[in-house]
N, C-alpha and C positions, 0 to 999 in steps of 0.2 A: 822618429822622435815625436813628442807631443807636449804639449804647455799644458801643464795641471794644477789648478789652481782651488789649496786645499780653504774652507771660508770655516771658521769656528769662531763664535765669541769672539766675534769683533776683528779678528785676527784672518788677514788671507795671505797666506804664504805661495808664492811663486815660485815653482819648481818646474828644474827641465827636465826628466823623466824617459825613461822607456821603459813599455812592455816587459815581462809583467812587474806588476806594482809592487809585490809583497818584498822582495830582494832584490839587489841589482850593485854591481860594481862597474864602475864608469872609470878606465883610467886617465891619468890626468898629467900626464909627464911621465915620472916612476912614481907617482903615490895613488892606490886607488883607491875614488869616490866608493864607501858601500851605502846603501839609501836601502833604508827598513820602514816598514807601515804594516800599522795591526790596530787592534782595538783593544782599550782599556778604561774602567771608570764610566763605562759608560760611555764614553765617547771615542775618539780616532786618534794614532799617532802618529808623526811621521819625523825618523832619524837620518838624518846624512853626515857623515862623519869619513876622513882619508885614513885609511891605513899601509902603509907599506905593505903590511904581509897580509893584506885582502881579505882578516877575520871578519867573520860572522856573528854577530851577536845577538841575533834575535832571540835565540833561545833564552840566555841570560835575561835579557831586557822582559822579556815576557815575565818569567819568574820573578822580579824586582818588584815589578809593577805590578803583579798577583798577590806579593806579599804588601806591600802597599795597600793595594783596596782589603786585603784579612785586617789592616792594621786600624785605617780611618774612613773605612766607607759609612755614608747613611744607609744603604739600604741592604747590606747582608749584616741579617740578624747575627751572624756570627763574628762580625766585625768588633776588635776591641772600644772604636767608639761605640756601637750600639750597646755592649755589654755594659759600660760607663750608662749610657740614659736610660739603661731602666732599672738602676740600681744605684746613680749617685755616687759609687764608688771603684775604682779600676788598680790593679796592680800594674803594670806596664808588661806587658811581652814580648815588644820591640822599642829600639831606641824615637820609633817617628813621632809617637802619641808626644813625648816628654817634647820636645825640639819644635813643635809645632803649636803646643802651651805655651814655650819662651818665647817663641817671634808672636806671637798672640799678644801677650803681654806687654811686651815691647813698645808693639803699634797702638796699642789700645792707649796706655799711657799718653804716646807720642802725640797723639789723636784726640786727646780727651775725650777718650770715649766713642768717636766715633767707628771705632771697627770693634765690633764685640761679637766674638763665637757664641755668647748664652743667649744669642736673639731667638735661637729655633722654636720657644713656644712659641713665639709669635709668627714666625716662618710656615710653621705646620698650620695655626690657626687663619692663615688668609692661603691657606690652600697650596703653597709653593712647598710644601713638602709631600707627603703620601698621600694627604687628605684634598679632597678636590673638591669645584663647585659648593665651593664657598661665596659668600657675599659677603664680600670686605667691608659693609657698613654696619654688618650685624657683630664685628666682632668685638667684643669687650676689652679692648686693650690693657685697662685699667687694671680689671682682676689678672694679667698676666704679668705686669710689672713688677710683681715679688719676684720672680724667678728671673727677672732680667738685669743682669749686672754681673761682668769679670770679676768683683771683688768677692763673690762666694764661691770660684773655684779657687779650692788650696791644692797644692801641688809640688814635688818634689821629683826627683830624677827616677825614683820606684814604685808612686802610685799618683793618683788625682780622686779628690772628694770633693761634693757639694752637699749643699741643704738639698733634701728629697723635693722632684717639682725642674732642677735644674738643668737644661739638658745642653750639649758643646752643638754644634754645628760649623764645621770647618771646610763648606763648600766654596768660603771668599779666599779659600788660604792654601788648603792641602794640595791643590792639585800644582800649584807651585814650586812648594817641596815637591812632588813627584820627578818634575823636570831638574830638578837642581841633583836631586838622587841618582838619575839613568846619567846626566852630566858628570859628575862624580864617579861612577863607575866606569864610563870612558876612560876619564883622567888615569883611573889606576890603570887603565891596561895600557896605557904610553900615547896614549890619541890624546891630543890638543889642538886638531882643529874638529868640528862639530858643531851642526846645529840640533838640536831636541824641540819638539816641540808637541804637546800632548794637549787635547782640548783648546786649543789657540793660546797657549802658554808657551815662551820660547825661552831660550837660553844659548847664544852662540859663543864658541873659542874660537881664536882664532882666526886667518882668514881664508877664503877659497884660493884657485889655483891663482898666480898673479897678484898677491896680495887685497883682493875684492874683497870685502866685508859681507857679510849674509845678509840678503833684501827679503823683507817681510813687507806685509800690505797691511793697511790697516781701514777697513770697512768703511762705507757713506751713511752711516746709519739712516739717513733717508730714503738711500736706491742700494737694497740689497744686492749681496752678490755685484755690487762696483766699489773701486777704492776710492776713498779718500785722499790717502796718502801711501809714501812708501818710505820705509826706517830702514836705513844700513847700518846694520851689528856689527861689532865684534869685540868680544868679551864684556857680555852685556847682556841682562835678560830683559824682557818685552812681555807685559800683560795688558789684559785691556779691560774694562769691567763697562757695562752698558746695561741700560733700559728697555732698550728694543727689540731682545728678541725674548726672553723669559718677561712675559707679563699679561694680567689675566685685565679684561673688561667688562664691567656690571656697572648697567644703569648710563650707560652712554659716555662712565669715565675709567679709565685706562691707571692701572695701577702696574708700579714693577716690584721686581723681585727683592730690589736694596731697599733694606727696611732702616729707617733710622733709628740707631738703640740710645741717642743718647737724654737723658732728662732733661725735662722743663719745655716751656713750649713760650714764643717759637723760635728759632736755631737761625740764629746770623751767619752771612756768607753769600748769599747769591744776592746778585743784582738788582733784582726784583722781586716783587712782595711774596712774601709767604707767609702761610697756614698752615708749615709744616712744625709735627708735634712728635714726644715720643711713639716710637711706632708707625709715623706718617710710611704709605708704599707711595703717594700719590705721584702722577709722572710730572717729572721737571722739565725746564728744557737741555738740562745739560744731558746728552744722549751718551756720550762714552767718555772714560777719561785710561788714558794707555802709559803705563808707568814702565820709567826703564831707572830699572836698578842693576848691582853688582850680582844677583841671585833671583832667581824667578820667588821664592815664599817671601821675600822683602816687596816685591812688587807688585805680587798677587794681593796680600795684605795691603798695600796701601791703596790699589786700584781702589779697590770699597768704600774705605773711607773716604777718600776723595770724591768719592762718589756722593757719599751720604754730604762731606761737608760741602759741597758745592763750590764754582767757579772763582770769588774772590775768596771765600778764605784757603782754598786751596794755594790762589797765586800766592797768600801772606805768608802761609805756613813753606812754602818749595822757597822761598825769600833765604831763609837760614840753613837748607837742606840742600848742600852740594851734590850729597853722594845719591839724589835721584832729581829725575828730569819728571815731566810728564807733554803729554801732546793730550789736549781735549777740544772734543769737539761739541758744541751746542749750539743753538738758535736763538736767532735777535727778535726783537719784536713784532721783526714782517717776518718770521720765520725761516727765513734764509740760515743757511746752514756756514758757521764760523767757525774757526779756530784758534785755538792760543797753544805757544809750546814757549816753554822754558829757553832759557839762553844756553844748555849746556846739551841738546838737543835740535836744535834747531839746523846747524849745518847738515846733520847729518837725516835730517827730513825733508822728502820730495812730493810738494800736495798736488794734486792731479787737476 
């Protein structure tokens, strides 16, 4: 046996494992563990899930998750979102593009603003999309600001259009729906206990043998590859969105990847001063904020924004919001590394 501890986006899941990694059935009383890992998205996955009758689902799961990135990837030309940003306009060909516009919209509202899919011209123009080495001080934010706003995608359950110029980018969001999707496909085959977890996105049913909840890790963003903390699941999903590991440096200052979409400048919420504007990447001290909702694309979604709106208006807005917790971690003014978690949360969080 071996301790393999998987570290993605914030997220380290702690897993008890044996040789080899790709498949494996661990029995567990009379119901057995099967535990799958492959890669997808671009990035890693790893399933653990009890079945009585010991199926295999990788096959399936592979397939799901293939039609998945056909549906909402950036970077295959052949993807129905790419076909959407160079033309403005899409017919749908699977149900994900539409369902992934509706929690879009949702959050964005919910948010005002702060979680917006149409941020990608500005995404691409500081370099966090294909385009690289870029200097974030040369970019003209201002002439990009026509194309930035959710309220010029129109959309229906058979197609989505925008003004020419507009493009989605659903990298705060999709990969969320992806875990709630392969969780979903469990559920119809009669499995209800499960963990999924793709890109450090999770979603668990259920509990392990003994009634145990499923223990995820959640990163020190100051000492990589060490946790923070550690969250017990179940029936519950777990994202995390952070600064620290996607982010580029020019001119001796550190920009990340969460770009703020929303207008006017400057944007109330954190503790102390800011010069943040539409468009700001500049880094904050809030380093990660890790959302548990009922659905990984709810909690992927709101990671971001949270992210963007920063530490108190975060606390005001989770104030009215039972049906999500969050655990975030940031820096005090000696930089020392803190915490704050929600009251609906909090039992079930062990900080290290």
């Amino acid at each position: 046996m071996k301790n393999l501890v998987i570290h993605i986006a914030g997220v380290i899941s702690t897993l008890l494992l044996t040789l080899p990694l790709v498949t494996m059935a661990a029995q567990v009383g009379d119901t057995a563990m099967i535990s799958i890992n492959g890669e997808a998205q671009g990035t890693t996955y790893h399933i653990r899930y009890f079945d009585a009758h010991n199926r295999n689902f990788k096959h399936s799961i592979d397939s799901i998750l293939a039609d998945f990135d056909l549906c909402l990837s950036l970077y295959r030309p052949d993807s129905e979102l790419s076909a959407f940003n160079r033309t403005s306009h899409h017919t749908f060909r699977s149900p994900w593009f539409y369902e992934v516009l509706v929690k879009s919209k949702e959050i964005h509202e919910a948010t005002d603003g702060a979680f917006d899919p149409t941020i990608m011209p500005l995404s691409e123009a500081y370099g966090f999309g294909n385009k690289k080495n870029v200097d974030p001080e040369q970019v003209n934010v201002d002439s990009l600001l026509q194309f930035i706003g959710f309220k010029q995608i129109e959309f229906n359950q058979k197609e989505v259009r925008s003004r020419p110029g507009v493009k989605l980018d659903f990298n705060g969001i999709a990969q969320g729906h992806s875990v709630d999707i392969v969780g979903a496909f469990l559920k119809s085959r009669s499995i209800d206990r499960f963990m999924v977890e793709i890109g450090g996105e999770v979603i668990c049913s259920g509990t392990k043998n003994g009634g145990n909840g499923w223990v995820t890790g959640i990163e020190n963003p100051l000492k990589p590859q060490a946790l923070a903390a550690t969250a017990t699941l179940t029936n519950r999903a777990m994202t995390t969105a952070g600064n620290y590991h996607n982010h580029i440096t020019r001119n001796g200052i550190t920009y990340n990847h969460i770009i703020d979409p929303r207008p006017g400048d400057p944007h109330p919420g954190d503790p102390r001063p800011s010069d943040r504007r539409t468009g700001s990447i500049e880094q904050t001290f809030l380093l990660s904020v890790t959302v548990f909702a009922k659905d990984a694309i709810t909690a992927d979604g709101f990671d971001t924004a949270f992210f963007v709106m920063g530490l108190e208006a975060t606390k005001t807005f989770l104030k009215n919001r039972k049906d999500i917790d969050a655990y975030m971690l940031y820096t005090n003014e000696e930089g020392h590394l803190m915490s704050y978690a929600t009251d609906g949360i909090k039992e079930f969080i062990q900080e290290k």
